[in-house]
N, C-alpha and C positions, 0 to 999 in steps of 0.2 A: 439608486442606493449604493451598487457595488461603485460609480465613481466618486459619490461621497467619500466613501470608506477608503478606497485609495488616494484622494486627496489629501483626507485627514493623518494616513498614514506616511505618507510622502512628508506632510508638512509637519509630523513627527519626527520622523528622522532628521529633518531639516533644522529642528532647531535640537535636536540632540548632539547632531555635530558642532550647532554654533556654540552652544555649550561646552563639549570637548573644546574647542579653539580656545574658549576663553579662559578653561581653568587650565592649559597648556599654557598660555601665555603669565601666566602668575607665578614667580618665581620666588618661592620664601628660602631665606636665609635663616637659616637655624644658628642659636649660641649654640658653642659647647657644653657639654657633659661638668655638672659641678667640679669633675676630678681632672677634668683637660682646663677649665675655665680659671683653675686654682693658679697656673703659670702663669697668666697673664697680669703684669701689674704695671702700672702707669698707663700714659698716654700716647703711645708708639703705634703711630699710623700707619697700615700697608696698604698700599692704593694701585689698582688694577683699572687699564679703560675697562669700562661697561659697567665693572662692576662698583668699583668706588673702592671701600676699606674692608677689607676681609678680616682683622684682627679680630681674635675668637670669634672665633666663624666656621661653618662646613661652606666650603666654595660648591653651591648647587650644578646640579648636572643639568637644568636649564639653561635655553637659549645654548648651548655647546657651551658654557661656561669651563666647565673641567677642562675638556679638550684645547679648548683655546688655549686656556691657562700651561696646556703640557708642551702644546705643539707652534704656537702664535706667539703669544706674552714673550716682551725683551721685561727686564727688571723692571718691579714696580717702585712708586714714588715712596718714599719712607718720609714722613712727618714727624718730628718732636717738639713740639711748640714751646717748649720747656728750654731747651739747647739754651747754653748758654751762649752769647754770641764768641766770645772771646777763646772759647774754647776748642779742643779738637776730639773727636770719639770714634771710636770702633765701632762697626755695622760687624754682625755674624750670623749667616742665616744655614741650618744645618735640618737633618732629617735625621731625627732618633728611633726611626723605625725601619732602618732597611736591615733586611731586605722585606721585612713583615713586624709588624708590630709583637707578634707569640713569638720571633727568633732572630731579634736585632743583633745578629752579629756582627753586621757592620755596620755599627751607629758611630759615631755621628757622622754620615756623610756631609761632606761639605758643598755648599750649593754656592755662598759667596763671601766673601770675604775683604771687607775696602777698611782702611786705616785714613788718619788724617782728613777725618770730614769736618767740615767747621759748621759750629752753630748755626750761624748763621746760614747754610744750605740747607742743615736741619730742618730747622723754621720755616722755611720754602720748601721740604719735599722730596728736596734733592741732593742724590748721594753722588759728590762729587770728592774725591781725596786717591787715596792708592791704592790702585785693586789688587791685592794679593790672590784672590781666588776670584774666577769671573763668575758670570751670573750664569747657573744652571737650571733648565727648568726643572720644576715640580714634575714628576714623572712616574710615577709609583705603576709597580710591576701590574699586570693583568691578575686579580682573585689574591689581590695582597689586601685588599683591606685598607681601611686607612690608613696615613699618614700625618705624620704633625709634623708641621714645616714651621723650625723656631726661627725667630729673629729676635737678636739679643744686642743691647746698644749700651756698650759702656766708653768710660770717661777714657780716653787716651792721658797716661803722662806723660805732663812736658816732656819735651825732650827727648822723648823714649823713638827708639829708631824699631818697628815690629817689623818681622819678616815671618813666612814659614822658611825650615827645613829643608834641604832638596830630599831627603824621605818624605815630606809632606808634602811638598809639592807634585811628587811623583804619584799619587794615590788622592783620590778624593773621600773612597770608602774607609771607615775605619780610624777617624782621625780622633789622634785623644783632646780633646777639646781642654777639660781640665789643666792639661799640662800645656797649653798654650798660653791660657790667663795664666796659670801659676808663672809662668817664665819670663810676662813680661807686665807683671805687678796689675794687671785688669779687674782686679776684685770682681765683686758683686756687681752683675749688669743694673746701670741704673734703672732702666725697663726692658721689658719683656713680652713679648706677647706669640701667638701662635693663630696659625689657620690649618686647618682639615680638609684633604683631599683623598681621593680616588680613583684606580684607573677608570680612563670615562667612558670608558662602553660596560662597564660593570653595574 
């Protein structure tokens, strides 16, 4: 009887663990919050190995995905299927929450910044044109809570020659973003979108 009873209970554990494995290996992707999900407009792909498109999205702390995403990840693939070919467009991808989302003093960090991409790489995925500002990773401080990391994709005009500042260039943190497109006619992003991170041991 008592090596019944230990069998039965060995082979209870046994599959409690396989259990454990297998809802550790399930990695759900959450949308955003209605109020976070509201930025998001068009079709503006951001594409990560592993994980695929994060756009409104929390990039899960499964499989080390955060971490990856902070410490691994070079720039991910940007999609507009829309691009027009003939065209050229600004990529902008900034964090309005540093250093914490309750006391963004230094928003909008700037993470990347490339000018003169043609439709045409659009549509393919890929941001090829002038990098004014290179690719920083995602990296939000330890017990800072989320972040929303925008990417904002407007029409380049013709002709227009974008530069930063050497003030702007010398600072990532703190960049007036507004007074960028205002100074070099960018209007309204034709899309928009955002993904949700956090430090990954948090």
């Amino acid at each position: 009887m008592r090596l019944l009873s230990a069998v039965l209970v060995a082979l209870s554990l046994f599959l409690t663990g396989v259990r454990g494995n297998h809802t550790s290996r399930t990695c759900i992707f959450q949308t955003l919050s209605d109020s976070d999900k509201d930025f998001c407009r068009g079709d503006l792909e951001v594409i990560y190995p592993d994980v695929g498109d994060v756009s409104c999205s929390y990039v899960p702390k499964c499989h080390g995905y955060r971490r990856r995403l902070s410490r691994e990840w070079g720039s991910p693939h940007i999609r507009y299927s829309w691009a027009e070919k003939n065209k050229k467009y600004v990529l902008v991808m900034v964090d309005p929450d540093a250093p914490n989302r309750a006391n963004p003093r230094h928003r909008y960090w700037r993470h990347w910044v490339v000018t003169d991409i043609l439709g045409t790489d659009l549509r393919n995925g890929k941001v090829k044109g002038h990098v004014l500002s290179g690719y920083v990773r995602p990296s939000p401080p330890p017990h800072s809570g989320y972040h929303r990391y925008q990417f904002r994709l407007y029409e380049q005009p013709a002709h227009k020659h974008i530069a930063l500042s050497p003030e702007e260039d010398a600072s990532l943190g703190s960049w007036d973003l507004k007074g960028f497109v205002e100074d070099f006619g960018l209007g309204h992003p034709l899309v928009k979108t955002q993904f949700l991170t956090k430090y990954y041991e948090d």
